[in-house]
N, C-alpha and C positions, 0 to 999 in steps of 0.2 A: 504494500500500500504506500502510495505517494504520502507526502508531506503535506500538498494539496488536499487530498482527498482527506487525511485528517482533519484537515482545519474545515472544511466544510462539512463535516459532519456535527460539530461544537460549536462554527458560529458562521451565522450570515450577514451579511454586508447590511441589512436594513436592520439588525437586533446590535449593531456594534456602536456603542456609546462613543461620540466624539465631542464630551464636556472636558475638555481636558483645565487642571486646575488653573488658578491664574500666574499669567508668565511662564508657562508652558506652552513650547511650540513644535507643534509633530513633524515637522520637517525645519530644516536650517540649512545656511551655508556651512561646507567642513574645509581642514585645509586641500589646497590642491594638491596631489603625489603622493597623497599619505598610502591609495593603495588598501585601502582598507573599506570601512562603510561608505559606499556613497551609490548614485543612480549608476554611475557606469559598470561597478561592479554588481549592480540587483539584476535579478533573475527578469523582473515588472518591465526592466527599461527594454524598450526598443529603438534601438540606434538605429536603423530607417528613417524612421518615420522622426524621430525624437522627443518621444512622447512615451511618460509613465504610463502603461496598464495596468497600474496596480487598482483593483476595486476598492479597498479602502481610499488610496489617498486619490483618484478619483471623487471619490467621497465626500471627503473633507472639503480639497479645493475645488471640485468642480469642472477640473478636464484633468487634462492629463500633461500640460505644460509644468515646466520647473523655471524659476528664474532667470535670465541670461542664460537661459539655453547652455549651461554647463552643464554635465553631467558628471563632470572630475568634483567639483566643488559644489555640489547638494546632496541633502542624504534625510530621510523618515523613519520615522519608529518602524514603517513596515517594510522594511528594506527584506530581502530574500537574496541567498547567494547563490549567483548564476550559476554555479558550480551543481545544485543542489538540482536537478531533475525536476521542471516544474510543468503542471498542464495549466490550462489556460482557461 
């Protein structure tokens, strides 16, 4: 069983609370090079088109754009590693 297929057995995109406390931000700029969490390295990004899939942060902001169109220098709590076999 995918990772995917976990998580939507436990929660659905319209039952996932997005009150997050105050000065809390679900996504941010990170540094660039770090190589580590960010949209270039998530499973969600699609470098094509350039544009997040991910259904949460969809969600949240309302498409699928990230700031200046970096993908080295943004990152979400719901980052997924592209490494990790994901369905869609």
């Amino acid at each position: 069983m995918k990772v995917e297929d976990i998580r939507k057995l436990f929660f659905k995109p319209e039952e996932v609370s997005f009150n997050f406390p105050a000065g809390f931000e679900p996504a941010k700029s990170v540094p660039e090079g770090d190589a580590g969490i960010m949209c270039a390295t998530c499973s969600k990004w699609n470098a094509d088109t350039k544009l997040c899939e991910g259904q949460y942060y969809i969600k949240w902001k309302g498409d699928g754009k990230i700031p200046d169109n970096n993908p080295n220098q943004y990152a979400c709590v719901w980052w997924v590693d592209k490494r990790i076999k994901q369905t869609k």
